[in-house]
C-alpha positions, 0 to 999 in steps of 0.5 A, spaced: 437 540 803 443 542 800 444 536 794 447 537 787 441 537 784 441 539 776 438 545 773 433 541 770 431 539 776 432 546 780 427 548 773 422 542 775 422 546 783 421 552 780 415 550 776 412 547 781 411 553 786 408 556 780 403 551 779 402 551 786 400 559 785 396 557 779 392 553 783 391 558 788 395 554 794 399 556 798 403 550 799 407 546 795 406 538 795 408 533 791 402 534 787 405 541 785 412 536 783 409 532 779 406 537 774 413 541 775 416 534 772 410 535 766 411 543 765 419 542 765 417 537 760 425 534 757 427 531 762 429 523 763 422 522 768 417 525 762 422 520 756 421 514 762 412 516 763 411 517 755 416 510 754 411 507 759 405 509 754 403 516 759 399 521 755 402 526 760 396 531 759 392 526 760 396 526 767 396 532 768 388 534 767 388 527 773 391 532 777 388 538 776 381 534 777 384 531 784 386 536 788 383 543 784 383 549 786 382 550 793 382 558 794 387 557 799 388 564 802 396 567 798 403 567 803 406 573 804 413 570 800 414 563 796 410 557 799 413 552 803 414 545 802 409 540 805 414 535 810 412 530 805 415 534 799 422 536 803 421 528 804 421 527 797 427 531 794 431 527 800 429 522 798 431 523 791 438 524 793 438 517 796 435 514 789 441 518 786 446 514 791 444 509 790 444 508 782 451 511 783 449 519 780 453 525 783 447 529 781 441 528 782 436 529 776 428 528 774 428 521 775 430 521 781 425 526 783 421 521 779 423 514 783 422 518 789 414 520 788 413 513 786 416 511 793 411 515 797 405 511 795 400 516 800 403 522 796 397 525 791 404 524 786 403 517 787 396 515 788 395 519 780 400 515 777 398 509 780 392 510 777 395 510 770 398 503 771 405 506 774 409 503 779 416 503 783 418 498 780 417 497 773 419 505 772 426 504 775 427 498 770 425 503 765 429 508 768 435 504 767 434 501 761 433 509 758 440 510 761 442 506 758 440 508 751 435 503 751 427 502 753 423 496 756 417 496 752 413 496 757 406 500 758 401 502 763 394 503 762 389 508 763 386 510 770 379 507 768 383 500 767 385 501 775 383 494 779 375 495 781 374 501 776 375 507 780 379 513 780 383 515 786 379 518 792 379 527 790 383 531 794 377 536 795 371 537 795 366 536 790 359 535 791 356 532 784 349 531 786 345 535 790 344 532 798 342 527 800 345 524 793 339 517 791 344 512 793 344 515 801 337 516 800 335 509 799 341 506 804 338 511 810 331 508 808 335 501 808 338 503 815 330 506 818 327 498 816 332 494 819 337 497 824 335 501 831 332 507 829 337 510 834 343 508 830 344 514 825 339 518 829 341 525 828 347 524 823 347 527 816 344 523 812 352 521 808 353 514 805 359 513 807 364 508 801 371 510 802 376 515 804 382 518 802 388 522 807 382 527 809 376 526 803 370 521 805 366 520 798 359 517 799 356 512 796 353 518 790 360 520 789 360 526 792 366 528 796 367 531 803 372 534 807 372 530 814 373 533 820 370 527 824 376 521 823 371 517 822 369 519 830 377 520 832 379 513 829 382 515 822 389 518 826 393 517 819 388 518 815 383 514 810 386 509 806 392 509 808 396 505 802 401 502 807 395 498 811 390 496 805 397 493 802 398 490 809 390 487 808 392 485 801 398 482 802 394 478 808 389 475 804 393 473 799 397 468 804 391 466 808 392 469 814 386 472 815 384 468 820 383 468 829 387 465 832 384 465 839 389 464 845 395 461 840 401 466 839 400 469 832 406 474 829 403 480 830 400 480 837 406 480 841 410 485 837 404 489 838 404 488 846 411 491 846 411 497 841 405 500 846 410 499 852 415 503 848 411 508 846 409 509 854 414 516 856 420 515 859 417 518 865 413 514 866 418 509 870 412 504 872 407 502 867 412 502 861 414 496 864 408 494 865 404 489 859 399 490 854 392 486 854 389 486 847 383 486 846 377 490 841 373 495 844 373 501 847 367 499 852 371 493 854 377 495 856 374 500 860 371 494 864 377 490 864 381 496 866 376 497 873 375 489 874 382 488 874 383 494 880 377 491 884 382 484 884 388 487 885 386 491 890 383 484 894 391 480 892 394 485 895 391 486 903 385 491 901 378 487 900 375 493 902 377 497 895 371 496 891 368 502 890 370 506 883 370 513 882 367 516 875 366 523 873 359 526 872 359 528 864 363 521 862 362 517 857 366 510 857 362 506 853 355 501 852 356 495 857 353 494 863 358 497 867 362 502 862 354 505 862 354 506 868 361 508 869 359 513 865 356 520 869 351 521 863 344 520 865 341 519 857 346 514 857 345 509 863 337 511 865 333 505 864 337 499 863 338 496 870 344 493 873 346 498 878 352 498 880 352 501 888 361 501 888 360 506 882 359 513 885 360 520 880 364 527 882 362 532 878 367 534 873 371 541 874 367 545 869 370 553 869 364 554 863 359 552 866 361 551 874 357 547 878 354 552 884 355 552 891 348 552 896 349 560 896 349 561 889 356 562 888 360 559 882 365 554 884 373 555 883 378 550 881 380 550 888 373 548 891 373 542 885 380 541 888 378 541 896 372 536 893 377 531 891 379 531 899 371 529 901 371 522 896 372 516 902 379 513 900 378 507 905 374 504 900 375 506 893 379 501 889 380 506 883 379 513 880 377 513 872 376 518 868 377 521 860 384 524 858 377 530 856 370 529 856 369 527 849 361 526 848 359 531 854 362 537 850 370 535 848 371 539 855 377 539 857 381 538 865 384 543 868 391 541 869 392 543 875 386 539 878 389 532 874 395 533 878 391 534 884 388 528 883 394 523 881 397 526 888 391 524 891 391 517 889 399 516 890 397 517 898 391 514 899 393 506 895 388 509 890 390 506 882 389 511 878 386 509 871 386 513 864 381 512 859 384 513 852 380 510 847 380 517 844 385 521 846 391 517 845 396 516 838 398 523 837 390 526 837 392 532 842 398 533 839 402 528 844 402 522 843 397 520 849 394 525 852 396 525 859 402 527 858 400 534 857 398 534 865 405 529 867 401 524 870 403 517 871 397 512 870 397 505 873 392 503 868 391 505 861 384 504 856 386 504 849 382 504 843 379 508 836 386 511 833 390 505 835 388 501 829 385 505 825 381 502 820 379 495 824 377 493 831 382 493 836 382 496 842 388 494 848 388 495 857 396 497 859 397 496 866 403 496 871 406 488 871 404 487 878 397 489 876 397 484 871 399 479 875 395 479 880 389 477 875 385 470 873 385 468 867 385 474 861 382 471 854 378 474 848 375 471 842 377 475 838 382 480 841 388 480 839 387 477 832 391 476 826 389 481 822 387 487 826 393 486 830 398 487 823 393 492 821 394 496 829 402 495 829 402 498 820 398 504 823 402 506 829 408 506 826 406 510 819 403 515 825 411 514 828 414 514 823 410 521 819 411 525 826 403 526 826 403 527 832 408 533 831 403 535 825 397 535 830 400 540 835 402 544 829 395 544 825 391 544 831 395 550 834 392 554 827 385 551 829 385 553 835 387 561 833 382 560 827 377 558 831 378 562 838 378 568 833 371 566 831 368 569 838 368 575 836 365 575 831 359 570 832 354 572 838 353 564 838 360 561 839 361 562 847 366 557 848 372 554 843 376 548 846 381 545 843 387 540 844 391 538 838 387 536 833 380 535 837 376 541 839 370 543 841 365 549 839 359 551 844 353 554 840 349 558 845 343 563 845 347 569 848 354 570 851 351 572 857 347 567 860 351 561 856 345 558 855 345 552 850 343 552 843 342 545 839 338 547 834 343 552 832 348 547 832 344 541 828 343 548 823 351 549 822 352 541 822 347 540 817 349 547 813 357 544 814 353 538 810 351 541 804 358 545 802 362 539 803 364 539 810 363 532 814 361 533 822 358 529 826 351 530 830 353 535 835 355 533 842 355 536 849 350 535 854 346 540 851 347 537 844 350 543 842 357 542 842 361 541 835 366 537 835 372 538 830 376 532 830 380 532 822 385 526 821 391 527 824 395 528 817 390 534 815 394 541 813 393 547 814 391 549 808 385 544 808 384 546 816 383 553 813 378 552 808 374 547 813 374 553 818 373 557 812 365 553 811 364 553 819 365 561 819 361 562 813 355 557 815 355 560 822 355 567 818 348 564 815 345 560 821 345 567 825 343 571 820 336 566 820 335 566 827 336 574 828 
């Protein structure tokens, strides 16, 4: 960054790495800027916020409240950064260039936060009326010693009333707060009992980044994304202003089969994000549609027919794996290998078999009690009968049995199984896919080429959205391919806004990266809790397996619904625990969380399991 930026303002960065030691953080972020501007305190920006009818203490005081003190834990040396800041002091030259500066000053560093409407620096002054817009005419008229006039406004005049979500936890009622309590009652009276069943008692109203806030105003650090669907984060303003924008022109509407803007766009940006080395499927076509449940039954019909136009009639018989979950229609049910989830509804579908899942934690034992190796899974690939199977379907890793992850050997194995026998290999990515595990599709961590991809959850974000990829002959040789509400307009703009933020952010990069520290944080936790047996993570998703005792692995849900529920209590939001055994912790923050805010979610889950311990002694 090496840019001619004034005194003032190398005085503003100064300032804003001491405001970040004061709040006891260990990153400087654009929050930390904004009050660097404020302390600094003669420089063009604060003459521009005060002509704009700032009380800058009033400012300031929003932003202590917004982001508080985290404790994060101090780094050796100055604090870094964030990517966002380094973005914001780049962009700063640029606003510089382009209003023909040579030096770049606090009205620049200014326009530049104002422009990053996702930043904290943005969202505070967007509450006190404060827009790109208006604070560059005002900047303009001040240099040239005059000023507009015009005002902005206080934050509780903000369209709806409400202050931006908190950057921090902060429980302001005790739990469940009277608002949750009257909606879980609500919800008991006329939604199937089984619907929220087991999940803390959080009435959701609104997010923000990673913060959820209740219906009571109570605000949780969220390590659920919404169950692996807000990968950009909450409330991203890109998207809501898209919505907005979509509204206003009346285009909240379906359209059916008619081509709409968005559908097409969408179609081809999903074929460029497939890697390069996947020379088939990336030139291939995308199918639009809106759940997870059915793209996995497209996906499955679609190999049945294809195999029957291209000479093989007696290809029918999918291949699942035990412990799968692939969703709650009748056939993604019964593709799924969880007992719970299928027992009971009927519709058996004799062409759907299971091959169990190559579990090195808990492996499967032969007749003489021995444990299975990866090898003997392997050789077991070699028993399935090719001559009948029209496709092998799977999850990129096991979410709902336990976030259980493939050995990548096995996966590579099984690719090179379905090449030589004819069999279409289909990968089920409704919630691995856009940047989760820290690459953008999850297969890519095992370089293996699908010939059918489910997508889903993260690729929208915020609305319903789901998507089939398939190679172009496999497209081809089906009938008709329609969906009412698949592809529709708004959910179709919403999707190709949220991927391009996650392009364009690199959260993929920041989930490798994150992740990376999640998985050192939580691996070094077993040793010192006797029941955490296992840690298991990819990018950001993981999972930790509560059990009685190291030795027998035996499984400890109770444990497990204690720490989720302790987690709930001190601002820290998890689903209800996962796995086979119901004693699995799924860890599955959104992807534009920082290490800072990871730390202090893993500091509760440490803290929490601490005492779970302590009272089960």
């Amino acid at each position: 960054m090496q840019h001619m930026f004034t005194d003032r303002v190398k005085r503003v960065m100064e300032m804003a790495r001491q405001e970040s030691v004061r709040l006891g953080h260990n990153y400087i972020g654009t929050e930390h800027l904004l009050l660097g501007i404020i302390r600094e305190g003669k420089g063009k920006a604060t003459t521009v916020l005060i002509n704009l009818g700032l009380n800058l203490e009033a400012v300031k005081k929003a932003v202590e409240d917004y982001v508080a003190s985290s404790g994060g834990k101090k780094v050796e040396g100055e604090a870094p950064f964030t990517p966002r800041a380094k973005n914001i002091l780049e962009g700063a030259a640029k606003e510089a260039k382009e209003m023909r500066s040579p030096f770049v000053g606090t009205e620049h560093l200014l326009l530049a936060l104002l422009k990053d409407r996702d930043g904290v620096a943005a969202q505070i002054l967007a509450a006190f009326g404060v827009n790109y817009e208006e604070t560059r005419e005002e900047i303009v008229a001040v240099l040239g010693g005059r000023t507009t006039g015009k005002k902005g406004k206080a934050p509780s005049q903000e369209k709806g009333g409400l202050a931006p979500v908190k950057q921090r936890i902060d429980i302001v009622t005790s739990l469940p707060g009277p608002m949750s309590s009257a909606l879980q009652s609500l919800s008991e009276d006329y939604e199937p009992a089984t619907f929220a069943h087991g999940q803390v008692p959080f009435g959701f109203r609104r997010g923000k980044g990673v913060f959820v806030e209740d219906v009571d105003g109570n605000t949780f650090l969220d390590f659920t994304s919404g169950v692996l669907v807000a990968n950009i984060g909450h409330g991203r303003t890109r998207v809501m202003e898209k919505i907005e924008q979509m509204a206003r022109d009346q285009e909240i509407t379906n359209s059916y089969n008619f081509l709409n803007p968005y559908r097409p766009a969408l179609a081809r940006l999903l074929m460029e994000t497939v890697p390069d080395y996947c020379a088939n499927l990336r030139v291939g076509k995308a199918f639009i549609l809106t759940t997870g449940s059915e793209t996995v039954e497209w996906s499955m019909s679609m190999a049945i027919r294809h195999q029957g136009k291209t000479g093989h009639p007696e290809k029918r018989r999918i291949v699942a794996f035990e412990g799968a979950f692939h969703g709650r229609t009748a056939g993604a049910r019964h593709a799924g290998g969880i007992e719970g989830v299928s027992a009971g509804y009927g519709l058996d579908i004799p062409d759907i078999t299971h091959v169990p899942f190559p579990d090195l934690y808990r492996p499967k034992a032969h007749a003489d009690g021995r444990p299975y190796t990866l090898q003997d899974y392997i050789a077991g690939i070699q028993q399935i009968d090719a001559g009948s199977t029209a496709a092998v379907i799977f999850e990129t890793y096991q979410g709902a049995a336990g976030s259980r992850m493939f050995p990548a050997e096995y996966l590579q194995a099984l690719a090179a199984w379905c090449r030589r026998n004819e069999v279409l290999l289909i990968v089920d990515e409704v919630q691995a896919s856009f940047g989760r595990t820290g690459r953008f599709y999850a297969f890519e961590h095992y370089e293996i080429e699908p010939d059918i991809l489910c997508l889903g959850k993260g690729i929208s974000g915020s609305v319903p959205l789901a998507a089939v990829v398939a190679r172009r002959e496999i497209v081809a040789s089906q009938g008709g391919m329609s969906s009412t509400w698949g592809g529709n307009i708004l959910s179709s703009a919403v999707a190709l806004e949220t991927i391009k933020v996650l392009i364009e952010e690199r959260l993929t990069e920041n989930a490798a990266r994150v992740g990376a520290y999640m998985e050192r944080r939580l691996r070094g936790m077993m040793d010192r809790h006797p029941i955490l047996g296992d840690s298991r993570q990819m990018g950001l998703v993981g999972g930790l397996e509560i059990v009685t005792d190291k030795a027998s692995r035996t499984p400890n849900p109770k444990a497990a619904e204690r720490i989720v529920m302790g987690c709930y209590r001190k601002g820290l939001l998890l689903i209800e625990p996962i796995g086979l055994g119901g004693n699995v912790i799924r860890v599955a923050p959104p992807l534009v969380i920082t290490e800072a805010q990871a730390g202090a979610g893993i500091d509760i889950l440490d803290g929490v399991m601490t005492q779970v311990e302590g009272e089960t002694a």
